[in-house]
One Martini backbone bead per residue (centre of mass of N, CA, C, O) as a GRO file, in nm:
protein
   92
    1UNK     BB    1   5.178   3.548  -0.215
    2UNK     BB    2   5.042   3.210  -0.318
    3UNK     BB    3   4.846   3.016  -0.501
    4UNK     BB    4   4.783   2.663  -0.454
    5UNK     BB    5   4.788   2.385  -0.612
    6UNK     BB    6   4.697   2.033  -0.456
    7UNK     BB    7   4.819   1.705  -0.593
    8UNK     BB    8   4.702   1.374  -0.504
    9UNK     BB    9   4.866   1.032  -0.565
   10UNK     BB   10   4.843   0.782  -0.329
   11UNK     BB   11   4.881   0.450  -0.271
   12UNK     BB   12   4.858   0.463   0.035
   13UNK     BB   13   4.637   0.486   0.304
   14UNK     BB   14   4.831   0.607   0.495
   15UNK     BB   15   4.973   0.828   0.359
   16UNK     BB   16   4.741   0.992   0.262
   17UNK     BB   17   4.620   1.065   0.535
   18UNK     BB   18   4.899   1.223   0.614
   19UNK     BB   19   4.885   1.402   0.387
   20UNK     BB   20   4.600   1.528   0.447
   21UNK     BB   21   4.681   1.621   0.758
   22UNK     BB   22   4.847   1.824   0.649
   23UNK     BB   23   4.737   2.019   0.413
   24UNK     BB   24   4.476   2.083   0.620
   25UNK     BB   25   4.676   2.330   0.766
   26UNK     BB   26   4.729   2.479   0.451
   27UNK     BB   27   4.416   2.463   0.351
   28UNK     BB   28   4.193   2.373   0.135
   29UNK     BB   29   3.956   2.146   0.020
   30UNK     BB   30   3.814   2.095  -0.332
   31UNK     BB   31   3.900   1.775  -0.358
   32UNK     BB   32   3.966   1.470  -0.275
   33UNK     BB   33   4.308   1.512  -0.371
   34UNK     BB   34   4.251   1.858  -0.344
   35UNK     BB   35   4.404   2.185  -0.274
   36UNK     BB   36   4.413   2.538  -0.168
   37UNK     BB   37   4.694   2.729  -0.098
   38UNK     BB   38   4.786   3.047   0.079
   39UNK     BB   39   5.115   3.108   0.039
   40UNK     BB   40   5.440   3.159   0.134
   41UNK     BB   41   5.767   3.096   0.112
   42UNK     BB   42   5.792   2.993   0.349
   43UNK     BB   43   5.549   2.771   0.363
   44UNK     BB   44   5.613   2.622   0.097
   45UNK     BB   45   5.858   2.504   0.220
   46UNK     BB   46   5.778   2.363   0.489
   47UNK     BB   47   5.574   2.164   0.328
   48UNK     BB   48   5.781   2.017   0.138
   49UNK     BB   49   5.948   1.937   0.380
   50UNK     BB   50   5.664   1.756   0.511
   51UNK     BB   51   5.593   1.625   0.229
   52UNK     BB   52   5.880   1.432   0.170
   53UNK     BB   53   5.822   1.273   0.448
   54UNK     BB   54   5.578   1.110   0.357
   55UNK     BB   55   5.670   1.059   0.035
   56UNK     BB   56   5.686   0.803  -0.241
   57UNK     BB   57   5.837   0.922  -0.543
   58UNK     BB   58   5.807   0.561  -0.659
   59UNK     BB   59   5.445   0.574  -0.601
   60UNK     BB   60   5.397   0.902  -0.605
   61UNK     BB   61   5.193   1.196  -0.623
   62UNK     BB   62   5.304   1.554  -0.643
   63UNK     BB   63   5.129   1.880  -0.707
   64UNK     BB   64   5.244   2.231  -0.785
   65UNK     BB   65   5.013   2.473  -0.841
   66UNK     BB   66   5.010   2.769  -0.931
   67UNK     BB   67   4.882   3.127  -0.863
   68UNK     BB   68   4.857   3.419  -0.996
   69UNK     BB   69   4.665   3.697  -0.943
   70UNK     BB   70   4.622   3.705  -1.252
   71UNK     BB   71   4.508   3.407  -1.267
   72UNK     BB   72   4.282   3.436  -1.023
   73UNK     BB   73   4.051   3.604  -1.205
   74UNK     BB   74   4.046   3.356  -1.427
   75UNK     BB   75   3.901   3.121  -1.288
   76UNK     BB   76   3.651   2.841  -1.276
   77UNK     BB   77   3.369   2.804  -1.098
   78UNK     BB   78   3.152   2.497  -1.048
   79UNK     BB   79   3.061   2.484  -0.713
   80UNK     BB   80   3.221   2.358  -0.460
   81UNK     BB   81   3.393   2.541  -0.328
   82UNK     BB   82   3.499   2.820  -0.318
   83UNK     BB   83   3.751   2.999  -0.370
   84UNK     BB   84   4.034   3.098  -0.278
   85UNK     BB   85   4.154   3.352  -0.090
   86UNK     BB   86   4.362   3.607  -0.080
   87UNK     BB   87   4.473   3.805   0.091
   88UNK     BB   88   4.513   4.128   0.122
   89UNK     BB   89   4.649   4.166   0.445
   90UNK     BB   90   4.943   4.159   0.636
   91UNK     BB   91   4.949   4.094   1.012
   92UNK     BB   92   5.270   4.155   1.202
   0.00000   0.00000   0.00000
């Protein structure tokens, strides 16, 4: 498991809706167009492979910034949303 932080910045008003209301999905929005996402490799697959049928790479920008346990600790967090948190433990 991995805290993402993503970042969109879509030029077209209805793709970007579809952008958020895709990561609405995956994550906490913690900021007008950053979300934070705490995904396993298969769900981080998936996102990524659901948001580039919808945004236009030569128009548009999406960045993935992971955040690793050891610096997740790390975070510098003021007002709100709180930090986004990994589960503890994954039950199958």
């Amino acid at each position: 498991m991995m805290l993402y932080v993503v970042i969109y910045d879509i030029s077209d008003d209805k793709r970007r809706r579809r952008v958020f209301n895709l990561l609405e999905g995956y994550g906490q929005r913690v900021q007008f167009s950053a979300f934070e996402c705490a995904l396993n490799d298969r769900k981080f697959e998936e996102l990524r492979s659901r948001l580039i049928k919808v945004v236009k790479v030569n128009e548009d920008s999406v960045r993935f910034y992971p955040i690793s346990k050891h610096t997740l600790g790390q975070v510098i967090v003021w007002g709100e949303p709180p930090l986004t948190q990994m589960p503890s433990s994954v039950v199958v």
